[in-house]
C-alpha positions, 0 to 999 in steps of 0.5 A: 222221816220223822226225828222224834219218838223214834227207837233208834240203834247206833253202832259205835255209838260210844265215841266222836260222831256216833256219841253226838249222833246219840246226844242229838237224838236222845236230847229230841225225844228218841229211845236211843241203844248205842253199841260199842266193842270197848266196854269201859267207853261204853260205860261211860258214854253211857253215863254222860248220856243218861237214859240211853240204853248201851250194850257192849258188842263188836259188829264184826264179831258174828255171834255178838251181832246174832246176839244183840239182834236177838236183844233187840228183836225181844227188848225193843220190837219197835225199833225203827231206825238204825244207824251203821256208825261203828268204823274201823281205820289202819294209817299206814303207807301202801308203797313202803309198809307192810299188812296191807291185806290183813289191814284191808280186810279188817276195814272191808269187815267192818265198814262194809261186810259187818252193815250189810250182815247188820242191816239184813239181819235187822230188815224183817223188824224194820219192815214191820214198822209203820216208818222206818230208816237205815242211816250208813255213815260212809265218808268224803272219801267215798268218791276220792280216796285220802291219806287212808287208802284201803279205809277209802276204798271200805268207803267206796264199797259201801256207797255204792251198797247203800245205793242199791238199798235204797233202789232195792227199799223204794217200795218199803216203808224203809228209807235209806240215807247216807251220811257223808262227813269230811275231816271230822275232830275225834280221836279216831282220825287223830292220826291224820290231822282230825283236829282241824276237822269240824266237830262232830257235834255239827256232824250230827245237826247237820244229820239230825236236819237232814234225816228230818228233811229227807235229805238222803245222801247228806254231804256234811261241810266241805263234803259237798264242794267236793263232791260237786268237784268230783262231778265235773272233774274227777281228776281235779278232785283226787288232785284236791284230795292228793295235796291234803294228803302231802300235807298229812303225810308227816303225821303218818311217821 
């Protein structure tokens, strides 16, 4: 897939991996469009930025996704690379807490149902360019659930959805990639120790290297070790991934 000169959609694009994904991507010579739900971060990610355009709009909302669609359908028809970055996490403890549905439910909604409405939605314009990607930002967890079970579980589902988009895509001029960051420094995952993470500024070098590689399933950091773990030994793995959590478990009180 080609990195530049590209007219690029980044949901959730006002804040952590999303804003340095944008950075990235603008600095390389990209016509970026960054959506966020919270419209003062989005007016000020906007104006660090410089040159990008924001539109304020909440992917889990179906009327703010009908319209920025449209938006973009009208303002940008040669739109050609979308980016699923806007996500959604509840920290709390499934034995002892309760809302654990309400919880799931607004996680599933945004990780996983709201990309597969977004991206149906935004396919017939993406067809109709010569080169075109999907780019769905799921998670390690994706393969070994963490301290955020539910969120692990939104992960899950929408790995194995980009699977069988990229199977269904194959055909198209529609590439499908996967970005699948460990631990990341934003303040989204503050709350389960996001500071000793990598930043998500190297989150996006390493995606911008990939995307220009086609590296489809882009394992960032220790992503990649742990997947590797997870091959050979799923019970290892969730065994690595179960004594981290022990480890965070005083930041969740």
């Amino acid at each position: 897939m080609k990195a530049t000169n590209n007219t690029v959609l980044i949901t959730g694009g006002s804040a952590g991996i999303g804003f340095e994904i944008a950075t990235l991507l603008s600095e390389k010579g990209n016509d970026v469009i960054i959506t966020g739900r919270n419209k003062e971060r989005l007016e000020n990610a906007a104006a660090k930025l410089g040159g990008v355009t924001a539109i304020l709009s909440d992917v889990s909302k179906e009327a703010d996704v009908n319209e920025l669609v449209e938006n973009v359908r009208t303002t940008f028809p040669a739109l050609n690379l979308v980016i699923n970055n806007a996500g959604n996490a509840f920290v709390y403890d499934l034995a002892t807490d309760t809302g654990a549905f309400e919880n799931a439910y607004e996680e599933m909604l945004t990780n996983y149902l709201s990309v597969v409405r977004l991206n149906e939605l935004l396919l017939p314009q993406l067809k109709q360019q010569r080169q075109a990607a999907i780019v769905n930002v799921s998670s390690i967890v994706a393969f070994v659930p963490g301290t955020l079970a539910t969120y692990s579980a939104s992960k899950a589902a929408l790995h194995s959805y980009t699977q069988s988009l990229r199977i269904a895509l194959a055909e198209t001029n529609v590439s499908v990639f996967e970005l699948m960051p460990p631990l990341v420094d934003t303040t989204f995952s503050a709350p389960i120790g996001g500071h000793t993470g990598i930043s998500p500024k190297a989150v996006a070098e390493e995606f911008y290297a990939a995307l220009q590689s086609d590296v489809f399933e882009i394992h960032v950091g220790n992503t990649a070790q742990l997947y590797k773990l997870f091959l050979s030994s799923p019970a290892q793995a969730l065994q690595y991934m179960t004594a981290n959590r022990k480890q965070l478990q005083p930041k969740l009180n």
